[in-house]
N, C-alpha and C positions, 0 to 999 in steps of 0.2 A: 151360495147364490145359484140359483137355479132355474131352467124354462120349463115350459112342457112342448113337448114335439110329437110330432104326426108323421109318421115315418113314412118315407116315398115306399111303394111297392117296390117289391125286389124285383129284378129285371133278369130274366131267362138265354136273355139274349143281347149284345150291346148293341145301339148303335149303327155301329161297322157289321154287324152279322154274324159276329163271332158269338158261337152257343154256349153258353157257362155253365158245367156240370153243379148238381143240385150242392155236392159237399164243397162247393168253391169257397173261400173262406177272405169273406171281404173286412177289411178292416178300419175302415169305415162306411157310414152311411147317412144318406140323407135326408133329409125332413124339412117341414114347415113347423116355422112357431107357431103353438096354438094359443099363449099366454105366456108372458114373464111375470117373475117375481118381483114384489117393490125396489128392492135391492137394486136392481137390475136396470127397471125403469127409474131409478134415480142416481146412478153412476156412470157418469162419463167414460170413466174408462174400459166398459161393456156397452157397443156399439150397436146392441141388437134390439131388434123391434119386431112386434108380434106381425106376422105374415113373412116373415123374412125366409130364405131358406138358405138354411144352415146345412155345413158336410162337420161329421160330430162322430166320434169314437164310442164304440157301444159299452166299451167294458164296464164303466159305473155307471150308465144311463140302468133307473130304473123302471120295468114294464109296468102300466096301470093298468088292470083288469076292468074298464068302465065299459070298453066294447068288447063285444068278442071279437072280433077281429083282430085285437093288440097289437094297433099302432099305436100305441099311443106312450111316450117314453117320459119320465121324468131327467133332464139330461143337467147337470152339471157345467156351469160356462165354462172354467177351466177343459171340457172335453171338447169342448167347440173349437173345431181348426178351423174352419173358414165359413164367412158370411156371403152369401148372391145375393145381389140386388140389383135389380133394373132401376133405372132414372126412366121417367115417361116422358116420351119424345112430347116438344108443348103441341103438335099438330096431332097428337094420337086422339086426344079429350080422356085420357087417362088422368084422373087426380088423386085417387088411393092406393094402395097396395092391395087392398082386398079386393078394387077389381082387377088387378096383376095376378091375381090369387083365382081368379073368377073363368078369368082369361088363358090362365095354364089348363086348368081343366076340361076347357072348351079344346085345345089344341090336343 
């Protein structure tokens, strides 16, 4: 069972302002679902939903050459250590994830 993910940009710098040398070797990283697998969207006990963003272990994600860019991961749920999700406050007029997804990118 399997998703595909859209890997967040690697970041230079955290945060707090502390600068990350290029060979820093992170081990994990993070992403947005682009798609799951049937499997997946029909198993209760895989909690995850397309838009969600996931923090996921790279070692068996596999990389898809559709962009050049290659974000874009084939990831293993087994590798998924943890699921982000916002709940949409009911005053925001938030009603999907995708514009949660709309709305990261704006920020």
């Amino acid at each position: 069972m399997r998703v595909l993910v859209r890997k967040d940009e690697s970041r230079q710098t955290t945060k707090g302002g502390i600068v990350l040398p290029d060979d820093a070797e992170i081990p994990t990283i993070t992403g947005r679902v682009v798609e799951i697998s049937a499997q997946v969207g029909n198993d209760d006990d895989f909690p995850i939903n397309k838009y969600d963003k996931i923090l996921f272990h790279p070692k068996n994600a596999i990389p898809v050459d559709f962009e050049p860019d290659n974000l874009l991961y084939v990831v293993p749920v087994d590798d998924v250590v943890a699921v982000f999700r916002r709940a949409p406050s009911p005053d925001s007029g938030i009603e999907s994830t995708s514009e949660l997804d709309e709305r990261d990118e704006e920020e």
